[in-house]
KEFI-181175 format. One line per 8 residues: their letters; for each residue z negated, y, x negated of C-alpha. Coordinates in Angstrom, 1 decimal. Layout:
BEGIN
a> Z,Y,X; ...
//
This chain:
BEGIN
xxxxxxxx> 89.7,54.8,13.6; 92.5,55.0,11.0; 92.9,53.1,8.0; 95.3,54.3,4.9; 97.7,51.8,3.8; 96.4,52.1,0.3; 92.7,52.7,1.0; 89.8,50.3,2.4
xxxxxxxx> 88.0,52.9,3.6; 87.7,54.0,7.3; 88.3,57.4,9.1; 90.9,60.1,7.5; 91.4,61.5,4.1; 90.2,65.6,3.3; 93.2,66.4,3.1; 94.3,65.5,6.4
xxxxxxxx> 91.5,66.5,8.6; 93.2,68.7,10.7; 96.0,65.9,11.8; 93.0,63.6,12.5; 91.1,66.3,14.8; 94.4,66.4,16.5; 94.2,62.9,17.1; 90.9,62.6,18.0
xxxxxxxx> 91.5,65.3,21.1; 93.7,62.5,22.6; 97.3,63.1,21.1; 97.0,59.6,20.1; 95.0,58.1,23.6; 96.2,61.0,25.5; 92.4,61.6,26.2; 91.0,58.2,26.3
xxxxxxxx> 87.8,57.7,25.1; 88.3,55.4,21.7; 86.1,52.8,22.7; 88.3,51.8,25.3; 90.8,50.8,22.5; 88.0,48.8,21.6; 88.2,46.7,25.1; 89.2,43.8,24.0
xxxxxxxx> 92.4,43.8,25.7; 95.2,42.1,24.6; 98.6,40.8,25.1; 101.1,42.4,27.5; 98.3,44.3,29.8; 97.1,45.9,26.5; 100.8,47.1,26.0; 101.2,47.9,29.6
xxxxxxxx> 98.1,50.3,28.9; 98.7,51.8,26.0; 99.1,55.7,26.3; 102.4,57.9,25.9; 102.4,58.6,22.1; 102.5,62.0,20.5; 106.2,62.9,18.8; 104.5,63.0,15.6
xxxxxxxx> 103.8,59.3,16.0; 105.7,56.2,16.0; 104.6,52.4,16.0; 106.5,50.0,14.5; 105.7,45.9,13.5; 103.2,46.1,10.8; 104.4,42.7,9.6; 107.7,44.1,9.3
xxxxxxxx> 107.9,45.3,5.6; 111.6,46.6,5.5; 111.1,48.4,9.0; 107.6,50.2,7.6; 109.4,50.9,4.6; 112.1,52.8,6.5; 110.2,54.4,9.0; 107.9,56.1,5.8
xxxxxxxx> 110.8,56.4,3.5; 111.0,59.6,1.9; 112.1,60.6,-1.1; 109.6,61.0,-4.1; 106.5,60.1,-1.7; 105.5,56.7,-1.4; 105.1,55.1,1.7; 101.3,55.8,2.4
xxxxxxxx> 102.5,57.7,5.5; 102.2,54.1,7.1; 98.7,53.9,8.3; 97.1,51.1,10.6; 95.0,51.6,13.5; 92.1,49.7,13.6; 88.5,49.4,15.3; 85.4,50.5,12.6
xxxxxxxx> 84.3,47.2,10.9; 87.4,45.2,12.3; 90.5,44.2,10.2; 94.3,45.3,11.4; 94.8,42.3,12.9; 92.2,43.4,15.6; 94.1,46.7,16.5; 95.0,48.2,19.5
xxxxxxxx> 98.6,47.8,18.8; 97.7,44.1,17.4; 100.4,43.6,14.3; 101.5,46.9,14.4; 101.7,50.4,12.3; 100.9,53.4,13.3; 103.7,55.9,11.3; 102.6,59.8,11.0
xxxxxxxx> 106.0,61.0,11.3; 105.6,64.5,9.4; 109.1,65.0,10.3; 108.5,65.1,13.8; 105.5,67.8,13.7; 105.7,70.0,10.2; 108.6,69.0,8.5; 112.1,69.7,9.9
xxxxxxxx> 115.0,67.8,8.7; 116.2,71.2,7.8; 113.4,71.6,5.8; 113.8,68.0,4.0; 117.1,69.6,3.2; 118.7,66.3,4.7; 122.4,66.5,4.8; 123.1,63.8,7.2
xxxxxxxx> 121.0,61.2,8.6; 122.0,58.2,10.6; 120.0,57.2,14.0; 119.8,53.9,15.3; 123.7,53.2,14.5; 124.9,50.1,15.6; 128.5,49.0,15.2; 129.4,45.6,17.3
xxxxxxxx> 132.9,44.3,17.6; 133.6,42.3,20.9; 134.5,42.7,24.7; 132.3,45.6,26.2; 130.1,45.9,23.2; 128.5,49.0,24.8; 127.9,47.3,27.5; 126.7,44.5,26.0
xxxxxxxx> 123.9,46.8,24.1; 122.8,48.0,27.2; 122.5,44.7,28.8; 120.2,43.8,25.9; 117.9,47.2,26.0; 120.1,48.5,23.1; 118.5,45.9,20.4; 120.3,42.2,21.0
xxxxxxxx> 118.7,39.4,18.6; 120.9,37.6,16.7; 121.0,34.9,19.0; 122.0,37.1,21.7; 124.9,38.6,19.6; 126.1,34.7,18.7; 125.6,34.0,22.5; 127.8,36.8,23.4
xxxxxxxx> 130.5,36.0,21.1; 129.6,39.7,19.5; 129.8,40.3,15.5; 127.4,42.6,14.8; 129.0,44.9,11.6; 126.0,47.4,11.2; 122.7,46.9,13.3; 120.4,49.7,14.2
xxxxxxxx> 120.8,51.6,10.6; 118.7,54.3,10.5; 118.7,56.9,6.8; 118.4,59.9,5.6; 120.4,61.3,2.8; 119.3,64.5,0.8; 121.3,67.3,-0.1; 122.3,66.6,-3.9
xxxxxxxx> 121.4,63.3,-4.1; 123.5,59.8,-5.4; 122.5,58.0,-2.3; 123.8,54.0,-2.9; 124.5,51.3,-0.4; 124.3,48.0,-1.9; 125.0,44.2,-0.8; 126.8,41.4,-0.6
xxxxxxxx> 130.6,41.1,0.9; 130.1,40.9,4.3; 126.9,43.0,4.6; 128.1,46.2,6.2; 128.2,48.5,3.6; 131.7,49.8,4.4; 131.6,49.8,7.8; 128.4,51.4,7.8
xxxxxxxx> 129.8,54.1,5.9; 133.1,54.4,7.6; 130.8,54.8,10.6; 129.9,58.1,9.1; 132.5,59.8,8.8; 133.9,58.6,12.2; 136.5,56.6,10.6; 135.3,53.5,12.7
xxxxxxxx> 133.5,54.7,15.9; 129.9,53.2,16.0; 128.4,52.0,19.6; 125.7,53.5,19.4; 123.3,55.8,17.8; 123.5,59.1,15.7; 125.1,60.0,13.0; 123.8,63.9,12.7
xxxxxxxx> 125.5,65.9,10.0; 123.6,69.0,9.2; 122.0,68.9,12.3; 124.9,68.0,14.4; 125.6,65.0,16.0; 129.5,63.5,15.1; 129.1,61.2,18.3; 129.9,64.2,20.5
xxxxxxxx> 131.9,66.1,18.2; 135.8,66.2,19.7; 138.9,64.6,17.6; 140.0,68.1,16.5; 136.7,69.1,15.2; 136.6,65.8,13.2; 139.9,66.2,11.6; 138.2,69.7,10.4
xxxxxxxx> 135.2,68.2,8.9; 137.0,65.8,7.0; 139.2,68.1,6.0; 137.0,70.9,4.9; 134.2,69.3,4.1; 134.1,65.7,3.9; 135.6,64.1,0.4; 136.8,60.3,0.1
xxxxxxxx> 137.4,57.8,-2.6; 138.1,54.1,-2.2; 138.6,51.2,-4.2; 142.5,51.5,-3.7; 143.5,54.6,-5.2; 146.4,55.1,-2.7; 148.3,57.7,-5.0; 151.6,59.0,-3.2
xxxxxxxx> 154.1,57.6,-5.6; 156.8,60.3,-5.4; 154.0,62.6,-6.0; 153.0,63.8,-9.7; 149.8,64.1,-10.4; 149.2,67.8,-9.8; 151.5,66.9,-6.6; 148.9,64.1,-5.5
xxxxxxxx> 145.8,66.4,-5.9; 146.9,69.3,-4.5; 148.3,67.1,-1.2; 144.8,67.4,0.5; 145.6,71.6,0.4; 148.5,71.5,1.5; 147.4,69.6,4.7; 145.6,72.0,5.6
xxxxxxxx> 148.4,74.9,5.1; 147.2,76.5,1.6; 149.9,78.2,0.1; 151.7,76.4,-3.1; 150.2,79.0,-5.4; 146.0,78.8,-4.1; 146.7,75.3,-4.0; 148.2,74.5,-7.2
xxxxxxxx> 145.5,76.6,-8.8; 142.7,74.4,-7.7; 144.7,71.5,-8.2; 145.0,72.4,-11.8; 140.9,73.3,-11.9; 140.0,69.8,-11.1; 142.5,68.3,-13.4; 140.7,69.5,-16.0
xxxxxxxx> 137.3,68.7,-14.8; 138.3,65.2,-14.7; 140.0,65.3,-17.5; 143.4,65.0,-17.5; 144.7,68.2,-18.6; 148.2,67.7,-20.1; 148.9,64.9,-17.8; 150.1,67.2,-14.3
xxxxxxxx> 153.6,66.3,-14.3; 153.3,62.8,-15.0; 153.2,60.0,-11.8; 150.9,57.3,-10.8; 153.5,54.9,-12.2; 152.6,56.2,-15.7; 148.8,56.2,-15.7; 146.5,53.6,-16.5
xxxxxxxx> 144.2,52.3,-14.2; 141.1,54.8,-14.7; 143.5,57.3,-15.1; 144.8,56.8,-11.3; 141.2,56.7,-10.3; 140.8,59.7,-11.6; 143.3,61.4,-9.9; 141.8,59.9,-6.9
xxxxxxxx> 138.7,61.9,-7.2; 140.9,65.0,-8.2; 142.4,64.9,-4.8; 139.2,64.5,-3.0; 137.1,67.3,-4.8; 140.2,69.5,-4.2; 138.9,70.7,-0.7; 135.2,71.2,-2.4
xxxxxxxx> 133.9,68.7,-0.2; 130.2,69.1,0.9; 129.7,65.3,1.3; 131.3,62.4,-0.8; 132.0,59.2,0.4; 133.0,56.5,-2.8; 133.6,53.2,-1.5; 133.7,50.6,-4.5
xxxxxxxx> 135.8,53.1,-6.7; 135.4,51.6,-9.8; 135.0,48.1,-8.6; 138.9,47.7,-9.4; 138.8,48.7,-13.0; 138.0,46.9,-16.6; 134.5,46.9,-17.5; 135.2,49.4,-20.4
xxxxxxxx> 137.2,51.5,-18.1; 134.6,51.4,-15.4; 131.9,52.5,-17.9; 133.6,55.3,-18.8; 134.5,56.3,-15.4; 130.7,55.6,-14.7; 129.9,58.3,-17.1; 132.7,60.7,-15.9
xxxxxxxx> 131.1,60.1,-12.6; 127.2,61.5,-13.4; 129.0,64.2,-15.7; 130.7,65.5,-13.1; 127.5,65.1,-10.9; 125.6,67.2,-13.3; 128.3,69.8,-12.5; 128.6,69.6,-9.0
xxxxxxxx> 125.7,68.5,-7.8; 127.4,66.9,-4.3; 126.0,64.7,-1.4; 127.2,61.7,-2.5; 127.3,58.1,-0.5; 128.2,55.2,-3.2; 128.8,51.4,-1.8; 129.1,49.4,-4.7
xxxxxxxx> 128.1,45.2,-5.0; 126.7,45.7,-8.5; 123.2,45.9,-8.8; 123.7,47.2,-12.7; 125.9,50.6,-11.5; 123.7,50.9,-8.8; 120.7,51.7,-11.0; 122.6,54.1,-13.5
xxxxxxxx> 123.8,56.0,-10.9; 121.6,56.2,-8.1; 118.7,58.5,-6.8; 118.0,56.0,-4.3; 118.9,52.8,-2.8; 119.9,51.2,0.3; 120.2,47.5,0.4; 121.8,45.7,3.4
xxxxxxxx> 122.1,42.3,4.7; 123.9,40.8,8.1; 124.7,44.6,9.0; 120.6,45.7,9.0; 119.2,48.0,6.2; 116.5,45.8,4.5; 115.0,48.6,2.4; 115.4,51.6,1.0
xxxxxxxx> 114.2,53.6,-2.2; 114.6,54.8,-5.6; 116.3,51.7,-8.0; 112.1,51.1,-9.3; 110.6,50.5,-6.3; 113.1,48.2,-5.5; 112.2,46.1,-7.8; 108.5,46.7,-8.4
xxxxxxxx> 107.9,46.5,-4.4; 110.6,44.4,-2.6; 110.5,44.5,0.7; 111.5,40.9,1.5; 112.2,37.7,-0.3; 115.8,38.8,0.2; 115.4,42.0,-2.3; 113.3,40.3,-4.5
xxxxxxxx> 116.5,37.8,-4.9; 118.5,40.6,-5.0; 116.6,42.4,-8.2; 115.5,39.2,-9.9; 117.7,39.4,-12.5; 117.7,43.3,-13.1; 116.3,43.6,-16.7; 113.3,45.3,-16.2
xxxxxxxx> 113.6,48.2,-19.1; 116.6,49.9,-17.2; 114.8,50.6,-14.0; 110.7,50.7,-14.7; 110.4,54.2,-15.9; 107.1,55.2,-18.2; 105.5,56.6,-14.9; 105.0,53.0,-14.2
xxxxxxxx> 103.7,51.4,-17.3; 101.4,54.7,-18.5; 97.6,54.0,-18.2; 95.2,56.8,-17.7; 94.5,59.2,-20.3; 90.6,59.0,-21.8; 89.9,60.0,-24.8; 92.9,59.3,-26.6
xxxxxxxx> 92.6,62.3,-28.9; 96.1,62.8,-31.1; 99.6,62.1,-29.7; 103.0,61.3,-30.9; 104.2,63.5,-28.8; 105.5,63.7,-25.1; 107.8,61.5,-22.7; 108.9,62.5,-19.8
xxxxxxxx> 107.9,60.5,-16.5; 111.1,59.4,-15.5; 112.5,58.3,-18.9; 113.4,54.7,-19.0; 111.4,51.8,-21.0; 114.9,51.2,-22.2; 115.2,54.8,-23.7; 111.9,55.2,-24.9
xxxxxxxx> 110.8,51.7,-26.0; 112.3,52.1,-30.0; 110.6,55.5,-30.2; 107.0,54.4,-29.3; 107.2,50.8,-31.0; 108.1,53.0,-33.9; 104.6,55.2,-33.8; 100.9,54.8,-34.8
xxxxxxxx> 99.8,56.7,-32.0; 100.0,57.2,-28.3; 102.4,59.1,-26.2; 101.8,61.5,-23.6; 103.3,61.1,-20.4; 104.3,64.2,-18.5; 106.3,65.7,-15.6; 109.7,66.6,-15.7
x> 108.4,70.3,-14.7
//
């Protein structure tokens, strides 16, 4: 039988009857009857027998938090795809798969990534510097433990990452120094060559793609910014943004045009012929993502842009940032170390730590359901009223007659909390749509 994460009953819910008659023909035992699950075996010959899984299925550690967390992570569903397997009247710990999770991958069977509209997703990417470090994978069946690394004189940069990213969405990658972030990211966009895994973009895989067709998807379609602007300083500003253009061989006038539409959208009009020399700090940064939006990238990559910047000067380029979002609307990947611009600007987070991706999720469930101790850490000092939304402080409405008025599910205790200390009566909390 099946258990739901969040339910204490046995067998399947209604609504997914027709994925648990599918399991019940044998796409889970391929055929065996149920009760041999119920053996009593245990150990490595219970492994040794367990049946071929369906696609649609994947088994991961059950006491592994952050690795059920990833494996169920998508966006705006909670994780009560995870479900445990389980004999009727027994607890998990008596499963078939002792320990472990069974995950219904919808991806796998109804849901295409196409369908998720992912824009790129990252498969089991490891990056590990050291002699032979392919080889050195394989030697290990392509998951080394730490020891292993240390006894190989390997340094793990980014181990077995596995994400999605959505089309439109502020997608952050968090963590201390030393955690992976920019290597992981870099790893994306082939700047540093992982050893192993996937990176698919749009449903191809950049491992196989050749140098020249690399240098094309960066240049058509990939955007950067990093934490050092790098202006060209011979260059004026209209000369710096319009560089990316003329890379790629677009003549002066196309490229000066565009050039001169994102100066404005960044806002510095008026300030074309001045140099980098002559701008102040956020005003260099913003030439920097003037040059990068130039080519209308499809994905953006922002490593630490703002991390270099006054605090007033990084506020305001934080809110230039999710203006031009709301304009835009691009595929953005964000590393940043600062857990307070993390939750202004992100759709969802991931945090890592020694190169692995400990959990992943919108900025709330971060810190309402850590994964690990480490998160928990991580959040603790996060005041609460910028990241719990009133979705997760309403209480059922019974009775409550007259309201107020109405507040949007998503809208921050920090943006609402004056309005309803304010009123004699209740608010009602609704959807965005």
């Amino acid at each position: 039988m099946i258990q739901h994460d969040n339910d204490t009953s046995w067998g399947p819910p209604e609504h997914d009857l027709p994925k648990w008659n599918r399991l019940r023909r044998g796409h889970l035992w391929r055929g065996q009857e149920r009760g041999a699950a119920r053996s009593g075996t245990t150990g490595k010959a219970r492994d040794a027998a367990a049946p071929q899984r369906a696609p649609a299925l994947r088994v991961v550690p059950w006491r592994t938090p952050a690795a059920l967390h990833r494996l169920a992570d998508v966006p705006h569903r909670p994780a009560r795809c995870a479900w445990r397997i389980a004999a009727p009247g027994r607890n998990a710990g008596g499963s078939i798969w002792e320990g472990h999770a069974l995950v219904i991958d919808s991806s796998a069977e109804e849901r295409t990534r196409a369908e998720r509209d992912v824009k790129l997703a990252c498969e089991s990417v490891w990056k590990v510097f050291g002699p032979d470090a392919e080889g050195f994978l394989a030697r290990h069946g392509g998951a080394p433990s730490y020891e292993d690394l240390a006894a190989g004189g390997m340094i793990c940069a980014v181990r077995q990452a596995d994400l999605e990213i959505q089309r439109g969405e502020i997608f952050v990658i968090m963590g201390l120094s030393g955690s992976g972030k920019s290597t992981l990211v870099r790893c994306m966009s082939r700047l540093i060559e992982p050893t192993a895994g996937k990176v698919m973009f749009e449903g191809q895989n950049l491992l196989a793609a050749s140098e020249r067709e690399m240098i094309e998807l960066r240049r058509h379609k990939m955007g950067m910014v990093f934490q050092h602007f790098a202006l060209l300083p011979h260059l004026t500003v209209l000369g710096n943004v319009a560089f990316p253009l003329e890379v790629q061989g677009v003549p002066r006038a196309a490229r000066e045009k565009r050039a001169l539409e994102v100066i404005e959208l960044v806002g510095l009009s008026g300030r074309e012929a001045y140099y980098p020399r002559e701008l102040s700090g956020g005003q260099q940064q913003r030439v920097g993502i003037a040059r990068s939006l130039a080519v209308e990238p499809e994905i953006w990559f922002l490593d630490e842009p703002f991390s270099a910047l006054d605090p007033l000067i990084r506020r305001e380029m934080q809110d230039e940032f999710l203006r031009l979002q709301s304009v835009l609307r691009k595929t953005i990947i964000f590393i940043t170390h600062d857990f307070d611009e993390a939750i202004r600007l992100a759709d969802r987070i991931a945090i890592m730590k020694d190169g692995a991706i400990i959990q992943i999720g919108t900025p709330e469930e971060l810190v309402i359901r850590p994964a690990t101790d480490y998160v928990a850490e991580f959040t603790r000092d996060v005041p609460r009223a910028k990241v719990l939304t009133a979705r997760s402080v309403m209480v059922t409405a019974s009775g409550i007659g007259e309201v107020a008025g109405s507040i949007a599910a998503t809208t921050r205790i920090e943006a609402l909390a004056a309005q309803v200390m304010g009123a004699d009566k209740p608010f009602a909390v609704t959807d965005d749509d």
